[in-house]
PyMOL Python script that loads the backbone (N, CA, C, O; Angstrom):
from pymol import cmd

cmd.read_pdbstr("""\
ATOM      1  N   UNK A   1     -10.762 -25.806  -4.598  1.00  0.00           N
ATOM      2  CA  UNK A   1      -9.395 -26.274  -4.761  1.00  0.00           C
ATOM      3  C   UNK A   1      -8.597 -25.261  -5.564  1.00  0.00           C
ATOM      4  O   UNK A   1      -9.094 -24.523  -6.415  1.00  0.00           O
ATOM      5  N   UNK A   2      -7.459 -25.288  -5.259  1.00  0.00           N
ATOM      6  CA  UNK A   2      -6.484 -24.321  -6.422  1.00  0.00           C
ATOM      7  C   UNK A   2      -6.080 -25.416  -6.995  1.00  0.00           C
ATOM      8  O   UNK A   2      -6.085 -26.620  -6.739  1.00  0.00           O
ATOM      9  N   UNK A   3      -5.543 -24.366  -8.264  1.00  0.00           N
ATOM     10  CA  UNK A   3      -4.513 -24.794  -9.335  1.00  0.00           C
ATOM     11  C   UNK A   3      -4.064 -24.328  -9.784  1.00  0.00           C
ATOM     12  O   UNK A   3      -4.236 -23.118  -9.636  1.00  0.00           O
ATOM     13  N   UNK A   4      -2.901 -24.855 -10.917  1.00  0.00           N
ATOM     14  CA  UNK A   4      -1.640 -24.553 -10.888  1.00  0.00           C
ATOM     15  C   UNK A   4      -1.522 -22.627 -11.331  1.00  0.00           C
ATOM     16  O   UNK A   4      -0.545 -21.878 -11.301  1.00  0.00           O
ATOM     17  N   UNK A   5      -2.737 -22.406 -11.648  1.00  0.00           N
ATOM     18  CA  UNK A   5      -2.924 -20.885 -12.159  1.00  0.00           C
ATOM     19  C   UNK A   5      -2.724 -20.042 -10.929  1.00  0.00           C
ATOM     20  O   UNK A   5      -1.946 -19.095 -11.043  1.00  0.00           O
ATOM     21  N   UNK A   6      -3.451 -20.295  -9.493  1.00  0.00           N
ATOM     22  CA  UNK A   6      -3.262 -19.354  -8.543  1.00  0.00           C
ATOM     23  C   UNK A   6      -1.561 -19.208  -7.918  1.00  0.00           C
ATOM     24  O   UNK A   6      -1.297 -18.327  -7.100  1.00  0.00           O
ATOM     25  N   UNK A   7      -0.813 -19.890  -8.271  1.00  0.00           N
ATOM     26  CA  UNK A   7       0.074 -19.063  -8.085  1.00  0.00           C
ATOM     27  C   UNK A   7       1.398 -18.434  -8.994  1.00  0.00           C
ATOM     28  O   UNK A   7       2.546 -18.163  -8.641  1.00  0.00           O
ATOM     29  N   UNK A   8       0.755 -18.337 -10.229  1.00  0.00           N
ATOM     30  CA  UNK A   8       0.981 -17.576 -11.120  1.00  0.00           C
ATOM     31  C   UNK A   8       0.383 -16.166 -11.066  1.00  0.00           C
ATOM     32  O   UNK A   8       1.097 -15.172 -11.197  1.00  0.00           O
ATOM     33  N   UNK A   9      -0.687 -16.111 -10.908  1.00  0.00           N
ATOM     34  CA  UNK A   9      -1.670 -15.233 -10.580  1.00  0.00           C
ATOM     35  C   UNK A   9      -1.109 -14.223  -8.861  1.00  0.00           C
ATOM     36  O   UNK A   9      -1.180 -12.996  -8.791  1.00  0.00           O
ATOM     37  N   UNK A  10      -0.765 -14.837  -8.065  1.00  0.00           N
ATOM     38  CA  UNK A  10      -0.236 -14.148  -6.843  1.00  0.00           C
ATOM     39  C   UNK A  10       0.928 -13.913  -7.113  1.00  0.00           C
ATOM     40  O   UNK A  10       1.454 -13.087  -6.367  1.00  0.00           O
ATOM     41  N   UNK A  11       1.743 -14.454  -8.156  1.00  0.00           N
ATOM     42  CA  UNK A  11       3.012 -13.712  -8.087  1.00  0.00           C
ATOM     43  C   UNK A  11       3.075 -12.309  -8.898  1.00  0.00           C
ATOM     44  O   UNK A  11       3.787 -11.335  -8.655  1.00  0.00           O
ATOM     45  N   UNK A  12       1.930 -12.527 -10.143  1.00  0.00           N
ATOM     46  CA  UNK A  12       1.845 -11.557 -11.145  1.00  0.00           C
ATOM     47  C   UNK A  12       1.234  -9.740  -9.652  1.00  0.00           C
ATOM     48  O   UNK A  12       1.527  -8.554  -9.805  1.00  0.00           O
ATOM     49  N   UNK A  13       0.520 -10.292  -8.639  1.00  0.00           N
ATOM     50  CA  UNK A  13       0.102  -9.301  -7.750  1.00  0.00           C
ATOM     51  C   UNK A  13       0.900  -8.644  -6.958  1.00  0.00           C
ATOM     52  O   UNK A  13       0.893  -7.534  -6.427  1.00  0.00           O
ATOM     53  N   UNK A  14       1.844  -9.881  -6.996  1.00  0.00           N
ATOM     54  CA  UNK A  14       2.782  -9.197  -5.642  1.00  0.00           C
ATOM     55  C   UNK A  14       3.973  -8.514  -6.803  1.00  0.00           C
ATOM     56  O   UNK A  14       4.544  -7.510  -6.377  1.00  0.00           O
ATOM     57  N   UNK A  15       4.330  -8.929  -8.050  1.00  0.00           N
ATOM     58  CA  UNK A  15       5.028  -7.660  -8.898  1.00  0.00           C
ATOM     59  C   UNK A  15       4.659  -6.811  -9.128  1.00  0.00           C
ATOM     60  O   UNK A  15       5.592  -6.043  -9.363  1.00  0.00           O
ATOM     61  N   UNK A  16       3.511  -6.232  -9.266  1.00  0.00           N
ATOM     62  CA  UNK A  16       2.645  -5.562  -9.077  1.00  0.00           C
ATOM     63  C   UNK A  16       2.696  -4.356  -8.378  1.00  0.00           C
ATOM     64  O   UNK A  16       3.075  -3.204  -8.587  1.00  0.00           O
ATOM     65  N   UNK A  17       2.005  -5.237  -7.151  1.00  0.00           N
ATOM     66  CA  UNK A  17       2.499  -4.472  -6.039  1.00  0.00           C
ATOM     67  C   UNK A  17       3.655  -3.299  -5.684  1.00  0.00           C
ATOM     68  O   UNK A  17       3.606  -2.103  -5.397  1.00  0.00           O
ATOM     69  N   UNK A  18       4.886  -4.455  -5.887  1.00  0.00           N
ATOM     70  CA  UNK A  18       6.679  -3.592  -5.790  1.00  0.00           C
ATOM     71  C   UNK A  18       6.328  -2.375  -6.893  1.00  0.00           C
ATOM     72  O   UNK A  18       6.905  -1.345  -6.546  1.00  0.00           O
ATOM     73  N   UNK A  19       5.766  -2.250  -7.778  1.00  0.00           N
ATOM     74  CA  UNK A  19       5.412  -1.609  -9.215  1.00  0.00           C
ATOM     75  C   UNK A  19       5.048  -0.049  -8.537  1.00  0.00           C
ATOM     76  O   UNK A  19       5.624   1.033  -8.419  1.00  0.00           O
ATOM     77  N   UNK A  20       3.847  -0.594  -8.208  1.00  0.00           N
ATOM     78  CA  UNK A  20       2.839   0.109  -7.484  1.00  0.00           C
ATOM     79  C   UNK A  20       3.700   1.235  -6.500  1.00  0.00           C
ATOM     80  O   UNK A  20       4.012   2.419  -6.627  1.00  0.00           O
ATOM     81  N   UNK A  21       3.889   0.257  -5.524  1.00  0.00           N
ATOM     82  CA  UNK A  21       4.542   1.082  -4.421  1.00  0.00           C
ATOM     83  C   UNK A  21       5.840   2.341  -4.888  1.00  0.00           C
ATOM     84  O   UNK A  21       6.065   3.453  -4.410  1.00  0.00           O
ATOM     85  N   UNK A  22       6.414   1.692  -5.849  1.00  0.00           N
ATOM     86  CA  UNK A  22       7.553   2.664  -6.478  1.00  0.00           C
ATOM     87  C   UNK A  22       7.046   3.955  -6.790  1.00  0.00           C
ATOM     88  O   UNK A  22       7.512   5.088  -6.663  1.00  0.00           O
ATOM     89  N   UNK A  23       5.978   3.504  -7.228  1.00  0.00           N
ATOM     90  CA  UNK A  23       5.497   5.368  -7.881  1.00  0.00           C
ATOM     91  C   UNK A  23       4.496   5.377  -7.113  1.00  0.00           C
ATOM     92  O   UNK A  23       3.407   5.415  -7.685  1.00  0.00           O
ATOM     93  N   UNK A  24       4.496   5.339  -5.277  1.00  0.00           N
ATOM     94  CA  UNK A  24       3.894   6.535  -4.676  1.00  0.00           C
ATOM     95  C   UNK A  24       4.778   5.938  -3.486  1.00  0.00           C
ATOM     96  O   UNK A  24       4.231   5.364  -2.544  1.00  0.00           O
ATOM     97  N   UNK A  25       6.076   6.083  -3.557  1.00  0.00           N
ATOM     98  CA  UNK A  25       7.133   6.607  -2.214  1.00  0.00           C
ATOM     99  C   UNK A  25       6.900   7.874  -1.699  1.00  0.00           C
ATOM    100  O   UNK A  25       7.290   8.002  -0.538  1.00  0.00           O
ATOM    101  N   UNK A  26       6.383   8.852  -2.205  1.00  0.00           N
ATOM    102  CA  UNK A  26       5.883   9.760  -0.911  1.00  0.00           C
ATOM    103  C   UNK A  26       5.081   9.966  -0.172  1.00  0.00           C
ATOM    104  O   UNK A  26       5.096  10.557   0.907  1.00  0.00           O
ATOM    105  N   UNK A  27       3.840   9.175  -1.064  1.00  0.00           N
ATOM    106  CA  UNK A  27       2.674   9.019  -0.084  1.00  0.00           C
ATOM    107  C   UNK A  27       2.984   7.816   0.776  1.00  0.00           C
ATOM    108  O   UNK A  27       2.906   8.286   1.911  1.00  0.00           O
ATOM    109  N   UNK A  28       3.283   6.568   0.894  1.00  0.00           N
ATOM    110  CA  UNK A  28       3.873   5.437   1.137  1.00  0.00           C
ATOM    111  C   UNK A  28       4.857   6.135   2.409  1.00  0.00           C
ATOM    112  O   UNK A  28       4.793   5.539   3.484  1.00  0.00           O
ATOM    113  N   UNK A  29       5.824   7.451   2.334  1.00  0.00           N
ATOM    114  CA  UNK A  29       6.789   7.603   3.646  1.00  0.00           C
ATOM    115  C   UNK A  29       5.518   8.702   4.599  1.00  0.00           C
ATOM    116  O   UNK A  29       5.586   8.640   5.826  1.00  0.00           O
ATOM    117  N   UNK A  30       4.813   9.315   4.185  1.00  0.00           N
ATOM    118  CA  UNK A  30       3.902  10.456   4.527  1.00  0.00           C
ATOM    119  C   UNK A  30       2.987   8.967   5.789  1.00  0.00           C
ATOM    120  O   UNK A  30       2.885   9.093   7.010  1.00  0.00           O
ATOM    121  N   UNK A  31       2.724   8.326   5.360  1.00  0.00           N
ATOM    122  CA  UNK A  31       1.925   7.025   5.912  1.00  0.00           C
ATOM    123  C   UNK A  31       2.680   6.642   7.127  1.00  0.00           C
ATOM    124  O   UNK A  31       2.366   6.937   8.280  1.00  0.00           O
ATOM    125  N   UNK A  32       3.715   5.951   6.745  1.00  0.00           N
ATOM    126  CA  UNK A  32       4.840   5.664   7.430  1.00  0.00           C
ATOM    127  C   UNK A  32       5.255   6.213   8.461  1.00  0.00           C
ATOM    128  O   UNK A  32       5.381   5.641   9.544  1.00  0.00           O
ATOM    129  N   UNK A  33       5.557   7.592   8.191  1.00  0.00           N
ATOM    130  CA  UNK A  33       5.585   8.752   9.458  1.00  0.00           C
ATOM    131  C   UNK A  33       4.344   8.651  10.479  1.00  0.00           C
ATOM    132  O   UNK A  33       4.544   8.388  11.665  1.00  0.00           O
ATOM    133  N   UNK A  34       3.449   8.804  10.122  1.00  0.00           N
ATOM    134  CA  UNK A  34       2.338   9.126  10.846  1.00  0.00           C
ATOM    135  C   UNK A  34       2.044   7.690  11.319  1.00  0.00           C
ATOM    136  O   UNK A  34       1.579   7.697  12.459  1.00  0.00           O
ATOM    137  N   UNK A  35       2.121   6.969  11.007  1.00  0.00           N
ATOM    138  CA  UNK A  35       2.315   5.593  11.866  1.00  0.00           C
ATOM    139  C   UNK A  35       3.526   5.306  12.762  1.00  0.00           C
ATOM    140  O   UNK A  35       3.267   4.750  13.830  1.00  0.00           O
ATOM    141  N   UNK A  36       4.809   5.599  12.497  1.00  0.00           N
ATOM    142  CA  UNK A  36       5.803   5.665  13.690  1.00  0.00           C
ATOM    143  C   UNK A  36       5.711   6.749  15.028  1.00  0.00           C
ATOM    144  O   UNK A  36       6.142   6.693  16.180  1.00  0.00           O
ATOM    145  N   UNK A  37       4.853   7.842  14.191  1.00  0.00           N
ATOM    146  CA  UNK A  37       4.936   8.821  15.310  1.00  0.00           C
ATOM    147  C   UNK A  37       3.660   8.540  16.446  1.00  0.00           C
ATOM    148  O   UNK A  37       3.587   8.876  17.627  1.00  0.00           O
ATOM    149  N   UNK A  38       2.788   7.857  15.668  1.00  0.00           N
ATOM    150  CA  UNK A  38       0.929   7.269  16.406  1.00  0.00           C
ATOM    151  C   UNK A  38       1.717   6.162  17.587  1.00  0.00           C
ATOM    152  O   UNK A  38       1.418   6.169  18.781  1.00  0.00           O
ATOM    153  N   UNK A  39       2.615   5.371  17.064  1.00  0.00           N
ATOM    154  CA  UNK A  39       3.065   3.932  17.793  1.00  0.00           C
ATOM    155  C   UNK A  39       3.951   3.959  19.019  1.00  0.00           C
ATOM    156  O   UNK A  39       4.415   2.922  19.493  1.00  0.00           O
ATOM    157  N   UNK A  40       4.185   5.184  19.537  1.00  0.00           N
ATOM    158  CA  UNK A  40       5.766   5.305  19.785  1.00  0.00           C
ATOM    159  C   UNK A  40       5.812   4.708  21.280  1.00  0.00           C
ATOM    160  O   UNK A  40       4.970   4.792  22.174  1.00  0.00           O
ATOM    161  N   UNK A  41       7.038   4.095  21.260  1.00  0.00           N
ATOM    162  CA  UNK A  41       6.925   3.031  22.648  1.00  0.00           C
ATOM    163  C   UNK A  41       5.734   1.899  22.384  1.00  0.00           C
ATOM    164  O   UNK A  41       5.342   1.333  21.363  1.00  0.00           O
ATOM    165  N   UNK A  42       5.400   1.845  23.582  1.00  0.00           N
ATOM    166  CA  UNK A  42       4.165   0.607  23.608  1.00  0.00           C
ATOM    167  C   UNK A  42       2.574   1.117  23.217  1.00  0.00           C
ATOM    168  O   UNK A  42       1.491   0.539  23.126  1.00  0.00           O
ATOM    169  N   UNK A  43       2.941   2.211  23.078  1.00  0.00           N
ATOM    170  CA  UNK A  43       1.614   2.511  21.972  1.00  0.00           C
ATOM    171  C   UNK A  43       1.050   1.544  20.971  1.00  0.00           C
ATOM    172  O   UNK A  43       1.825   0.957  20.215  1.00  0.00           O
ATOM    173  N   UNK A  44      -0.681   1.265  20.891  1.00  0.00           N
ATOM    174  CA  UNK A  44      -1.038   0.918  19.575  1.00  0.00           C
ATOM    175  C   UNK A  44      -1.625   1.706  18.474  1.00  0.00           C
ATOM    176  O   UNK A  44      -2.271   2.750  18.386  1.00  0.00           O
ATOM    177  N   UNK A  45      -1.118   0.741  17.600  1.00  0.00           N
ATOM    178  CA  UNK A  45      -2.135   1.907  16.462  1.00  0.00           C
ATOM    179  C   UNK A  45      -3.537   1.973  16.515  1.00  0.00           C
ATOM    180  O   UNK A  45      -4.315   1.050  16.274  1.00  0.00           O
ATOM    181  N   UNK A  46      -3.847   3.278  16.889  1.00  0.00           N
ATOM    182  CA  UNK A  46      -5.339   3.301  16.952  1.00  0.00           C
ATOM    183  C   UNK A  46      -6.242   3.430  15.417  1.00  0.00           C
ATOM    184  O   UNK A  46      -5.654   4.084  14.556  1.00  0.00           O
ATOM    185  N   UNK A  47      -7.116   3.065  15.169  1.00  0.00           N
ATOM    186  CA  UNK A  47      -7.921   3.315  13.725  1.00  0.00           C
ATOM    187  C   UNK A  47      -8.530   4.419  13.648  1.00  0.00           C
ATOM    188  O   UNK A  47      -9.277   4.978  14.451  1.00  0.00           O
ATOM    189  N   UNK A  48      -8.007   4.846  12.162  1.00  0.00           N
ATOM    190  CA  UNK A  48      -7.923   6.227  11.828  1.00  0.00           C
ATOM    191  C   UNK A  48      -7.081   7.352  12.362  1.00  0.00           C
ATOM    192  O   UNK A  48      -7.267   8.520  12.020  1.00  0.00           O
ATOM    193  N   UNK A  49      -6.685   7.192  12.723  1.00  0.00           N
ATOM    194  CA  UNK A  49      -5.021   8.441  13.482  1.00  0.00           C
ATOM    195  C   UNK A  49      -4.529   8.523  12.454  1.00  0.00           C
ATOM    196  O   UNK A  49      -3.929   9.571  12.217  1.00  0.00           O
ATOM    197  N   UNK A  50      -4.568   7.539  11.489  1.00  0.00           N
ATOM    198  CA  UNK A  50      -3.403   8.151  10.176  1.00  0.00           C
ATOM    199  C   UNK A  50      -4.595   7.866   8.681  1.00  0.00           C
ATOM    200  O   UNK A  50      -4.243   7.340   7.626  1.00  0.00           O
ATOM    201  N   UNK A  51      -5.724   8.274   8.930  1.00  0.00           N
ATOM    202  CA  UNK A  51      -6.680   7.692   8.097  1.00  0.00           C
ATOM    203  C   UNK A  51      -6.493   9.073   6.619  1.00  0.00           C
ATOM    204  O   UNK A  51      -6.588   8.759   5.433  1.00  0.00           O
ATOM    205  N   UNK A  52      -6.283  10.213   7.003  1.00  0.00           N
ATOM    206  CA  UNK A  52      -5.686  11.183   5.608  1.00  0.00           C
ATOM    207  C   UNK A  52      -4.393  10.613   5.341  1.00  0.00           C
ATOM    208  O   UNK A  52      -3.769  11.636   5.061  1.00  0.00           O
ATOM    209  N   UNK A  53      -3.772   9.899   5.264  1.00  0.00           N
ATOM    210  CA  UNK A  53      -2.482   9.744   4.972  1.00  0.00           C
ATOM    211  C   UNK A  53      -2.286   8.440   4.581  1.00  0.00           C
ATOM    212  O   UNK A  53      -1.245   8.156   3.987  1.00  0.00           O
ATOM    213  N   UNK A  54      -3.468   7.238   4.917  1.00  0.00           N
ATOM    214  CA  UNK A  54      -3.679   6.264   4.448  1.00  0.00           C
ATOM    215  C   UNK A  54      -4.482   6.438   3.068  1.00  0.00           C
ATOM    216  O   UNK A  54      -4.180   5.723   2.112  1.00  0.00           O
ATOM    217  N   UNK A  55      -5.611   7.491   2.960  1.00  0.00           N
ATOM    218  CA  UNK A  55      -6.467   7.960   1.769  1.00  0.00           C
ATOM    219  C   UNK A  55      -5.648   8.204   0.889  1.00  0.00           C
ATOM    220  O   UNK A  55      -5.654   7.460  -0.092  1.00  0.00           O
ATOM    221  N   UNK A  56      -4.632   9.370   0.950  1.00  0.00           N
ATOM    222  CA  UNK A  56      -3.204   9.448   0.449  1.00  0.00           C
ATOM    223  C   UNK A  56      -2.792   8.545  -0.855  1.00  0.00           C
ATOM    224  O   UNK A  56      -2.707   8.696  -2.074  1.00  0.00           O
ATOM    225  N   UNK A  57      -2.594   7.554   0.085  1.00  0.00           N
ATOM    226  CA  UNK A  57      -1.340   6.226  -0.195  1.00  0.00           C
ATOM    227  C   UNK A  57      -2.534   5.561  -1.168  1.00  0.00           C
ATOM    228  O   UNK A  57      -2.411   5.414  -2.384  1.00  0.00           O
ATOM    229  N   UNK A  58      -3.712   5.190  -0.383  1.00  0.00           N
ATOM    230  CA  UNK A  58      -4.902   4.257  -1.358  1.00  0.00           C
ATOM    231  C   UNK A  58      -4.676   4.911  -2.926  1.00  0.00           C
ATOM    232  O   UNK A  58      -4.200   4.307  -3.887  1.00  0.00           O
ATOM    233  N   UNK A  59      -5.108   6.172  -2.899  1.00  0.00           N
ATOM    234  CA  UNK A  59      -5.596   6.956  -4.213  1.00  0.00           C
ATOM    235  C   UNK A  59      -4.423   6.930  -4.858  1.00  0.00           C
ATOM    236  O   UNK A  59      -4.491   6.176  -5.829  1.00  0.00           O
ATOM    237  N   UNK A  60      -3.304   7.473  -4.719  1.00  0.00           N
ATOM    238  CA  UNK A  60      -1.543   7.219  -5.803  1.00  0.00           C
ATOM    239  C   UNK A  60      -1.640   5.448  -5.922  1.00  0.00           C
ATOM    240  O   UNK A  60      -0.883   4.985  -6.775  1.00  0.00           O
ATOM    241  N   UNK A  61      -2.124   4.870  -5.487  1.00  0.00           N
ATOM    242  CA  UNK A  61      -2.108   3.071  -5.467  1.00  0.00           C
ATOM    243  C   UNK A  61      -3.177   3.140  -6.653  1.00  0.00           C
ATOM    244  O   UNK A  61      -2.619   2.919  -7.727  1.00  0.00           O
ATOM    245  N   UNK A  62      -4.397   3.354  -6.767  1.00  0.00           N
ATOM    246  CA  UNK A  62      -5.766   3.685  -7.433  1.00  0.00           C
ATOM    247  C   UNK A  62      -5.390   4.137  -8.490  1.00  0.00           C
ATOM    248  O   UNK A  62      -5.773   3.518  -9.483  1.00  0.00           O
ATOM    249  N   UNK A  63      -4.398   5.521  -8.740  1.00  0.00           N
ATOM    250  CA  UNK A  63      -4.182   6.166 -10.160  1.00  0.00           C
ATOM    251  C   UNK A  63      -3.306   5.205 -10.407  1.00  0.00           C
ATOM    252  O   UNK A  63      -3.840   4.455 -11.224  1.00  0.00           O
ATOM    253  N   UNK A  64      -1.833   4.677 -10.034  1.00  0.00           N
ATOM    254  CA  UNK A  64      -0.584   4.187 -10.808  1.00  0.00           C
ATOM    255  C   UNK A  64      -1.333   2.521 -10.865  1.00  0.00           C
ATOM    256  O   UNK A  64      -0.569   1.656 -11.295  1.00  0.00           O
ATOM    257  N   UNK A  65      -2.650   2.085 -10.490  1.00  0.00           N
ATOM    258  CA  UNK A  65      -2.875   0.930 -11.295  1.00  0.00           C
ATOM    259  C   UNK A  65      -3.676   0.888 -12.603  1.00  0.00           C
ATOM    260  O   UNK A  65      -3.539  -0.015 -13.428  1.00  0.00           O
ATOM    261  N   UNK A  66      -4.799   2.259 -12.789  1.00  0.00           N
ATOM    262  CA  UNK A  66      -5.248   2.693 -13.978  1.00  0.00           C
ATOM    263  C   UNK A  66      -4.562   3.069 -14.787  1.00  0.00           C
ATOM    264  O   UNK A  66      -4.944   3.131 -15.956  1.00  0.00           O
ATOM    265  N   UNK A  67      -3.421   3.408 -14.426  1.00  0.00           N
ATOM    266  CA  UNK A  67      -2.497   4.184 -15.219  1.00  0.00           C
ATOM    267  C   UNK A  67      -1.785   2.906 -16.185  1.00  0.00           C
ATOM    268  O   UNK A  67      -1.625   2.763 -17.397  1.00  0.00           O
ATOM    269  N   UNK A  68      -1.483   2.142 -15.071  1.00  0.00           N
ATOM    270  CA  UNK A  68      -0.560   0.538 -16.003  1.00  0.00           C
ATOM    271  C   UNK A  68      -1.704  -0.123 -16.626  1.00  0.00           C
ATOM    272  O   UNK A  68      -1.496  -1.134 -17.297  1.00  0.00           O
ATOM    273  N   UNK A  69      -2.536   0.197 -16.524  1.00  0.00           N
ATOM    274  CA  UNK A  69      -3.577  -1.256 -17.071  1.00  0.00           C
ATOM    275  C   UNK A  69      -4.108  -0.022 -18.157  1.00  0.00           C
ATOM    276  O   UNK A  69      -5.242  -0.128 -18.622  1.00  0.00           O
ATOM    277  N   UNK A  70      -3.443   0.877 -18.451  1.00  0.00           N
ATOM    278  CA  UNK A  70      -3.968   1.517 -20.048  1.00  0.00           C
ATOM    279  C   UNK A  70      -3.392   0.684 -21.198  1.00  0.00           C
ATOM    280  O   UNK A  70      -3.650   0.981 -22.365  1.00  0.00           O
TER     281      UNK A  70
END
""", "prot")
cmd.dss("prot")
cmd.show_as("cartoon", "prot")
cmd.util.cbc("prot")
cmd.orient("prot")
């Protein structure tokens, strides 16, 4: 069962998150690209086509959350 803590707890993630994402907008548009350009028309995204550029985005996500939780 939840309570009244889990969604205190998901909101504290998803601010977070917005946090997060701010300080790695270039890896975050570098991603982005390489996913609009993989998709184009009725294309799907295939797995891994943008897998350096997703590693990218993970690791600036990885440092700027060690970085806040000093």
């Amino acid at each position: 069962m939840s309570g009244p803590n889990v969604w205190t707890r998901s909101r504290e993630r998803m601010r977070l998150f917005s946090e997060l994402f701010a300080q790695c907008g270039p890896e975050a548009a570098t991603y982005g690209k390489c996913v609009a350009a993989t998709t184009t028309g009725k294309q799907e995204l295939k797995k891994d086509l943008c897998l350096k550029e997703f590693e990218a985005l993970k690791r600036c996500f990885t440092t700027a959350a060690k970085r806040r939780g000093k």
